[in-house]
Structures are given as C-alpha cells and as structure tokens.
DRENKOL-637450 format. One line per field, with one value per residue: residue number from 0; x, y, z of N, C-alpha, C in turn. Coordinates in Angstrom, 2 decimals. Atoms other than C-alpha are relative to their C-alpha. Layout:
% residues N
k = c(NUM;...) $
n.x = c(X;...) $
n.y = c(Y;...) $
n.z = c(Z;...) $
ca.x = c(X;...) $
ca.y = c(Y;...) $
ca.z = c(Z;...) $
c.x = c(X;...) $
c.y = c(Y;...) $
c.z = c(Z;...) $
This chain:
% residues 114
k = c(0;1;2;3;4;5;6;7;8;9;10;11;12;13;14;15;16;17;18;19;20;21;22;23;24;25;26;27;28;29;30;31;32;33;34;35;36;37;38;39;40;41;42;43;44;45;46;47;48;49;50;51;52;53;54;55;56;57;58;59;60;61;62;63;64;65;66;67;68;69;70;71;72;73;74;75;76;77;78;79;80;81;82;83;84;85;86;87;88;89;90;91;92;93;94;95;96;97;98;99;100;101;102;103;104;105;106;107;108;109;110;111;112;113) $
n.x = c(-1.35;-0.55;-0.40;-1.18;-0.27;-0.03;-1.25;-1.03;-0.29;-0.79;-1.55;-0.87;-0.31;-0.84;-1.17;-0.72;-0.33;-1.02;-1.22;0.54;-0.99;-1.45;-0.73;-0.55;-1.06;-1.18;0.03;-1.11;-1.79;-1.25;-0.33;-1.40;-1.58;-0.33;-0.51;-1.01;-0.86;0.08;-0.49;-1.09;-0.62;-0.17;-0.74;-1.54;-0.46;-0.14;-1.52;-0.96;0.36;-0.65;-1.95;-0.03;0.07;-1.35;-1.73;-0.34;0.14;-1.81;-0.80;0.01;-0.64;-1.68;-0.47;-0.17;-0.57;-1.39;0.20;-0.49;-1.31;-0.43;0.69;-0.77;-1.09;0.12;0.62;-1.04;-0.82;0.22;-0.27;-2.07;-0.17;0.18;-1.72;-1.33;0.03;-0.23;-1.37;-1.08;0.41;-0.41;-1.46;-0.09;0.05;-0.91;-0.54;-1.23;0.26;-0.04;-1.57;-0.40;0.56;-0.40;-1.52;-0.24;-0.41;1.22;1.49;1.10;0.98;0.92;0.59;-0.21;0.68;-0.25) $
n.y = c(0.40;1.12;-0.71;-0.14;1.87;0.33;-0.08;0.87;1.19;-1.04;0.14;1.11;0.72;-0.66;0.36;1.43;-0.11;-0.48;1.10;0.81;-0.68;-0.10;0.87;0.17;-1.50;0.47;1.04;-0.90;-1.08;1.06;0.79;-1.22;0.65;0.99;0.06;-0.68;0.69;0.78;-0.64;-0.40;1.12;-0.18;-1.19;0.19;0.91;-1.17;-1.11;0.50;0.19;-0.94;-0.35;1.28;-0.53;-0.79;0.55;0.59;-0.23;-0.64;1.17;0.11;-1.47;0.25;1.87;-0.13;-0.52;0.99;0.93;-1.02;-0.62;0.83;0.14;-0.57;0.10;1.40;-0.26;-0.02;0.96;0.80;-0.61;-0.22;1.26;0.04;-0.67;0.58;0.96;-0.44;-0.47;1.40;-0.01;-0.85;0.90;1.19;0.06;-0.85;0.82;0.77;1.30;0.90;0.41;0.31;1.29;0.36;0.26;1.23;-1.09;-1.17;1.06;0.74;-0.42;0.74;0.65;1.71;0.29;-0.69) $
n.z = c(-0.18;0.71;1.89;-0.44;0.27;1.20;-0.04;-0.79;0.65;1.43;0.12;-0.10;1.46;0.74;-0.40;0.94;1.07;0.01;-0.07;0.80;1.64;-0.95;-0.11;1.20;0.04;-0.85;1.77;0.99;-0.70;0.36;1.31;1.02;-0.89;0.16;1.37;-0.58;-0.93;1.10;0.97;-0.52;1.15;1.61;0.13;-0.42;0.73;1.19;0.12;0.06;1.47;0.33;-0.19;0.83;1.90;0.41;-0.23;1.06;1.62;-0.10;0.90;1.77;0.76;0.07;0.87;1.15;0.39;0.61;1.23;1.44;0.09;0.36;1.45;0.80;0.44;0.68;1.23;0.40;-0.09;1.03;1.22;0.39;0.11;0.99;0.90;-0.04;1.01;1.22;0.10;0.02;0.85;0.87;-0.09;-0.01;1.42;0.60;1.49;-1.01;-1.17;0.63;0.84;-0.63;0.13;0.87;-0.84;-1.20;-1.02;-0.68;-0.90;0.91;-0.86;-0.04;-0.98;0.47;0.71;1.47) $
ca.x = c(-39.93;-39.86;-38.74;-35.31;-35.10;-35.50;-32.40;-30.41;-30.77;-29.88;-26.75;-25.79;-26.18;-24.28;-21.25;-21.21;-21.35;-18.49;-16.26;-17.69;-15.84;-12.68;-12.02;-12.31;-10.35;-7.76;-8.38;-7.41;-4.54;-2.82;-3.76;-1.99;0.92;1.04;1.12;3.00;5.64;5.15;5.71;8.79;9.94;9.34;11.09;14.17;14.24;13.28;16.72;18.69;17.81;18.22;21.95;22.51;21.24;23.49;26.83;26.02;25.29;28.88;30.51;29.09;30.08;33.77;33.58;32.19;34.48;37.62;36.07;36.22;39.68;40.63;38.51;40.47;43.61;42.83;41.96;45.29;47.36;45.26;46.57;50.27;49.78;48.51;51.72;53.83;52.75;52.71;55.93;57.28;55.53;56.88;60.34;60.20;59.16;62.07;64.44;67.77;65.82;65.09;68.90;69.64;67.04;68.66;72.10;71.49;72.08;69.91;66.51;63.91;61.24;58.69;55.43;55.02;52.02;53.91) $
ca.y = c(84.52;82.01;84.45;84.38;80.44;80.66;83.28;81.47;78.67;80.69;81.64;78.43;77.29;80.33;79.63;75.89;77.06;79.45;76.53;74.36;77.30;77.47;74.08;73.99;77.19;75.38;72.49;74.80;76.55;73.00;71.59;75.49;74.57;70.97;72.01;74.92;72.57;70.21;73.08;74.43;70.62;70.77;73.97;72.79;69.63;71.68;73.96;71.20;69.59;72.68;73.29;69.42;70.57;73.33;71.62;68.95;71.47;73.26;69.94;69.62;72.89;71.64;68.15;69.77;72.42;69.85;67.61;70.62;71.64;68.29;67.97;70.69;69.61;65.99;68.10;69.74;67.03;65.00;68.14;67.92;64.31;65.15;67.37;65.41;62.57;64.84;65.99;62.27;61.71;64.51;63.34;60.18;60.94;63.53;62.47;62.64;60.09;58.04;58.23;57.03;54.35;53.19;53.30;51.24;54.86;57.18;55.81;54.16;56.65;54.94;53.43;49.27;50.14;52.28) $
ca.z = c(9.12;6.84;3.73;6.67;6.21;2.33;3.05;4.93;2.75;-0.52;1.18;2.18;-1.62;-2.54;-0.13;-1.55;-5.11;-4.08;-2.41;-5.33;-8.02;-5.50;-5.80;-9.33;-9.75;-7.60;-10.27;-13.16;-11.61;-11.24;-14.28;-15.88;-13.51;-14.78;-18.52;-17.79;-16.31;-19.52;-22.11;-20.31;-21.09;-24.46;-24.96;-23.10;-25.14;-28.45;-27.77;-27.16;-30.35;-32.03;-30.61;-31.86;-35.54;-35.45;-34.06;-37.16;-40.23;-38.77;-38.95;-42.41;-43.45;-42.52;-43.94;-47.11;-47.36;-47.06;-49.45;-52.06;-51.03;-51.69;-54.80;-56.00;-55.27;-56.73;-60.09;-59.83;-59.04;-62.17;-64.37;-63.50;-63.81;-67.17;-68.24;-67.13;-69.25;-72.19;-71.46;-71.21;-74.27;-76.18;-74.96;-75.62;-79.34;-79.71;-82.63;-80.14;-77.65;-80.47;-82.27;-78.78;-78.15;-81.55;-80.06;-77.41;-75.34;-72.83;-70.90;-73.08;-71.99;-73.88;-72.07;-72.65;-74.55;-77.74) $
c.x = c(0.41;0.78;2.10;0.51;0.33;1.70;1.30;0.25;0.32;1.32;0.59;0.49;1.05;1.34;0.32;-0.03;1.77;1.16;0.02;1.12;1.51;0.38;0.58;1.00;1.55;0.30;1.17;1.10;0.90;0.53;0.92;1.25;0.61;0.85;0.95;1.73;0.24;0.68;1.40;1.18;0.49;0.75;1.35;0.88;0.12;1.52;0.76;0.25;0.79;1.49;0.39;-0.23;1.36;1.30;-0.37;0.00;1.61;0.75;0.11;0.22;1.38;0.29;-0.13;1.29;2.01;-0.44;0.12;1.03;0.95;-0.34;1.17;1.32;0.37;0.14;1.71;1.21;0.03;0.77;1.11;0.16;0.27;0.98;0.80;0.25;-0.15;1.37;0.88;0.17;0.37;1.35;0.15;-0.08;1.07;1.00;1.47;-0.17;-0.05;1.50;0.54;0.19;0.89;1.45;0.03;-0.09;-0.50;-1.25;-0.92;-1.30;-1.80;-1.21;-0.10;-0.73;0.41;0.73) $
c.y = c(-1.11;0.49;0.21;-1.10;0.21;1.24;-0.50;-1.32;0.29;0.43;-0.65;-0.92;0.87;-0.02;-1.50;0.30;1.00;-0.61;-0.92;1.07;0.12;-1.00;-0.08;0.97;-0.78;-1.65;0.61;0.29;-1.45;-0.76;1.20;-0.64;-0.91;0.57;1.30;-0.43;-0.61;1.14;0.34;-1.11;-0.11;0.76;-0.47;-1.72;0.19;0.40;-0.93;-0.65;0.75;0.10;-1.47;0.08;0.61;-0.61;-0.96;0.66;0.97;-1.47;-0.54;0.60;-0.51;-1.30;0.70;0.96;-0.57;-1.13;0.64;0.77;-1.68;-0.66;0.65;-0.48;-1.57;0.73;0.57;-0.82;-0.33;1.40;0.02;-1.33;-0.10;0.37;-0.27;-0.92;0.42;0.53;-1.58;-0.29;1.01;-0.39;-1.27;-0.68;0.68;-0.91;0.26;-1.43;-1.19;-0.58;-0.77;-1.40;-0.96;-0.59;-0.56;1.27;1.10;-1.21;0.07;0.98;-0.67;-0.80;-1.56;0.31;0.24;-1.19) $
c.z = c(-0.96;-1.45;0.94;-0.38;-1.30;-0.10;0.41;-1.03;-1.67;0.13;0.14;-1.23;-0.60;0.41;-0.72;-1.13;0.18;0.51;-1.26;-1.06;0.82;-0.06;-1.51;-0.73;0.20;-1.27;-0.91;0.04;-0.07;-1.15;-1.33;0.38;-0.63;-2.07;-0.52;-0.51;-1.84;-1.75;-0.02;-0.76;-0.95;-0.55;0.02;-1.41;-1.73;-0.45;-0.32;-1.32;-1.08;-0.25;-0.62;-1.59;-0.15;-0.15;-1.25;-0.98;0.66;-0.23;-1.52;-0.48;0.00;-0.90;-1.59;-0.48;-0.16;-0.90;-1.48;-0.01;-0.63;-1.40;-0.91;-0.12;-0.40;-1.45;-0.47;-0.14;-1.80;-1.29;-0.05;-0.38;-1.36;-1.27;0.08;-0.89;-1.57;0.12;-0.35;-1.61;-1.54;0.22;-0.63;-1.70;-0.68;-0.87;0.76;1.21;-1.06;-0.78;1.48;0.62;-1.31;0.24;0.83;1.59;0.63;0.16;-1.58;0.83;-0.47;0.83;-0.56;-1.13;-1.47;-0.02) $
C-alpha cells in the first residue's frame, strides 16, 4: 500500500502544480488585459494626433495657397505700377507737355528727381 501513498502524494503535487499554472495563467491574462488596455491608449492618442496633423497641413494648404494668390496679385499690381510709370514718363517727355511746361501751361508731370 505504500505505492497508494506515493499516489496520492503525486496527485497532490500535480493538483498544486495545476493551481500553481492557474494562477499564473490568471497572472498572464491580466497582465494581456493591462497592456491590452495600454495599447488601445496609445492608438486613441496616436489618431488624435494624427487628425491634429491633418487639420494643420489643411490650414497650411490654405495659408499657402492665399499667400500665392496674393503673391500674384502683388506681381500684378508691381506691373501696372510699372506701366503706369512708363506711361507718365513717356508723357511727361512728350514735346506738347514740354511746349507747355515752357508756357507756364498743363501739369508738370515730371518726377523731383528729372
């Protein structure tokens, strides 16, 4: 009877090794849970991020694209600016503005500097 004892006492090691892997099982499983839980986090804070990128490279898409509508129409402005002052300039040299200037009669279109 004693080969019953050495059974009995083999299954009693094999039930505590089997609460012994059940706890740690139960371990594992919380510590998945925990990081789980923790990734999920990350994710959510990830997206939001994300959506935050986005909404700024769309705002920068708009800022740039009125900074080069306004570019342009700085460039056109500077070119009427430019014909106008050749127009003054071509006036201003004409040979009736000058018989005039001479006369005392019609605008001095002249700039200070000529």
């Amino acid at each position: 009877m004693a080969w019953v004892h050495e059974l009995k006492a083999h299954i009693a090691d094999l039930e505590q090794d089997l609460v012994s892997s059940q706890t740690g099982a139960a371990e594992l499983e919380a510590d998945v849970v925990a990081r789980t839980n923790w990734a999920r986090h990350l994710e959510t804070q990830l997206n939001e991020k994300i959506a935050h990128v986005r909404l700024m490279m769309a705002e920068q898409a708009e800022i740039t694209g009125a900074l080069e509508r306004s570019r342009d129409a700085i460039v056109q402005l500077q070119a009427a600016v430019a014909g106008l002052r050749e127009e003054r300039r071509t006036a201003a040299n004409s040979r009736w503005l000058r018989l005039g200037r001479t006369l005392h009669l019609g605008p001095d279109l002249r700039t200070p500097q000529e």
